[in-house]
C-alpha positions in Angstrom: 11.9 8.2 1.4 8.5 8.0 0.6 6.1 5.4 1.3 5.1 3.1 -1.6 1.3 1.9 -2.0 0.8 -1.2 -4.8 -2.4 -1.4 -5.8 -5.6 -1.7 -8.2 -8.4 1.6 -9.2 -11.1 -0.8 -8.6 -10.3 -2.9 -5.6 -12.2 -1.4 -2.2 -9.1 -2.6 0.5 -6.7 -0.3 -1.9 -9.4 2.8 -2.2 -9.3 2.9 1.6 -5.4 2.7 1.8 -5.5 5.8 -0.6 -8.1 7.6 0.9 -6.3 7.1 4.6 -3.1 8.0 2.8 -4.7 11.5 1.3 -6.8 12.0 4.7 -3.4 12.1 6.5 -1.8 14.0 4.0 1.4 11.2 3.6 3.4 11.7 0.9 3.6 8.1 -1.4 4.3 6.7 -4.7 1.4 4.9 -6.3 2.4 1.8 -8.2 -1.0 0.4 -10.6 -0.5 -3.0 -10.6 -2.1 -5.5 -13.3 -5.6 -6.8 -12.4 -4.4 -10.3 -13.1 -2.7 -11.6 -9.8 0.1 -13.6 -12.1 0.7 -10.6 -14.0 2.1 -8.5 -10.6 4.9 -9.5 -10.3 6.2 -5.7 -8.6 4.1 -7.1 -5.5 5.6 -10.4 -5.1 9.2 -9.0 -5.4 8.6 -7.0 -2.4 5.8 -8.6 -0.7 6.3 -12.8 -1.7 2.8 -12.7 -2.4 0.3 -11.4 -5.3 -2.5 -9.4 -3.6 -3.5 -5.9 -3.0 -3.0 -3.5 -1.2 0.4 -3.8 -0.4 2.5 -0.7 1.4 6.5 0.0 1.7 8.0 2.2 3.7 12.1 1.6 3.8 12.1 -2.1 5.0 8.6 -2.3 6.3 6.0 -4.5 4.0 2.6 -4.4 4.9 0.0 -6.3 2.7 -2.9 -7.0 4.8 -5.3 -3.7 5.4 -6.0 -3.4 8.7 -2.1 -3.2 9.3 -1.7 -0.7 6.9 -4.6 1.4 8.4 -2.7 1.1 12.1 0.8 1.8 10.5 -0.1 4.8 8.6 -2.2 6.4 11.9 0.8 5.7 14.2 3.0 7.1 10.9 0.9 10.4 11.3 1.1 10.7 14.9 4.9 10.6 15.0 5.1 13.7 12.3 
């Protein structure tokens, strides 16, 4: 199953996420969520909260982007 990245174009937390994700070469669905925090409601389904970037892989969450960053380097190292 692939990983799952929620996110906005424009927000600089989520570019990093996607440029990690692409550096590493992980496979991952990209889900655009609405610029208006109300309006996501795909993120709070999986996450309980409304902000970006948010990652799934299986039963993991991950919404903060320094934990992201760590997962997805210890993700590649166990390929």
């Amino acid at each position: 199953m692939a990983m799952t990245l929620y996110h906005v174009p424009w927000c600089p937390d989520c570019q990093i996420v996607t440029h990690r994700l692409d550096d590493l070469a992980i496979p991952y669905k990209s889900v655009i969520v609405p610029d208006a925090r109300p309006e996501r409601t795909q993120v709070y389904d999986v996450s309980g909260q409304y902000y970006v970037p948010v990652l799934t892989d299986g039963n993991q969450v991950l919404s903060e982007t320094h934990d992201i960053l760590s997962y997805l380097d210890r993700a590649s190292q166990a390929t």
